[in-house]
C-alpha angles and dihedrals in degrees: 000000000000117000126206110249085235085063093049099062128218098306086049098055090044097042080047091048089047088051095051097045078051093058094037087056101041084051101041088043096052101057096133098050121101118223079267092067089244120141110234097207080056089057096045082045092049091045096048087047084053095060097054143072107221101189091178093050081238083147094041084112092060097105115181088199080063119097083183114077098163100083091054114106109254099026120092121190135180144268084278094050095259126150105258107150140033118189120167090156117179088349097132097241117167133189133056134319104246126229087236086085082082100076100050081089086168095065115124094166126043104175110173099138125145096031135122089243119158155202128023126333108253109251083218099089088079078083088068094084091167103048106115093177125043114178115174098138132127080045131115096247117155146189124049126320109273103259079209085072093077085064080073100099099160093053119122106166129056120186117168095127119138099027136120098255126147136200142046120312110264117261087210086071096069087069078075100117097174103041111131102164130038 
């Protein structure tokens, strides 16, 4: 049975009001969750950590139980605990980038430099419309560059330097306003 707030008195409206700041919060403060109640920077990250070998454990932290990504080693988030950089410098990691990377659509720094990654950049980090440095030289990447990257248009630092790839540079990268180091 519903009552009016008249008929609950003071201590009612303001019990009610309290109730309802509670499920504004709780449903503001959980964006990234999916009705599942998974974080889906956990899942991009998870995915990322799959598609690695990690041979000095640097990634052991990454817990895919966790809805809280911004205590793992490598990963840094906000203010408002969002992914926004990803650096596993010279940590010997082999295997490939996943797609994954992709989703973490907060990201601003990808530093993965100096590793034995693999395989072709995902074409999937044109999703990262705010990453402004993207550091993935001294790697084993291979393929062409990724035409998507010139959709990049905050990004400032290019690093893809001492790789296999193959190809011509993209002409989409010169859309890249704000590129100040290639």
């Amino acid at each position: 049975m519903l009552v009016p707030f008249e008929a609950m008195g003071m201590g009612g409206t303001k019990a009610a009001l309290c109730f309802l700041a509670f499920l504004w919060s709780f449903t503001c403060g959980n964006g990234l969750l999916s009705p599942k109640g998974v974080n889906f920077e956990v899942q991009a990250l998870m995915g990322i950590k799959g598609s690695l070998v990690d041979p000095h454990g640097v990634l052991d932290n990454w817990d895919d139980d966790s809805v809280d990504p911004c205590s793992w080693t490598m990963v840094t988030c906000s203010p408002e605990s969002l992914v926004i950089g990803l650096g596993t410098p010279s940590q010997s990691l082999s295997g490939t980038l996943s797609p994954s990377i992709g989703n973490l659509t907060n990201l601003q720094i990808v530093l993965l430099q100096n590793n034995n990654i693999t395989g072709a950049i995902p074409s999937e980090i044109e999703k990262l419309s705010k990453l402004h440095t993207l550091d993935i030289s001294n790697n084993m990447f291979t393929g062409a560059i990724p035409s998507s990257l010139g959709h990049l248009r905050s990004l400032q630092y290019l690093r893809l330097n001492n790789n296999s790839l193959s190809g011509a540079f993209p002409v989409s990268l010169a859309n890249m306003s704000q590129l100040a180091f290639l």
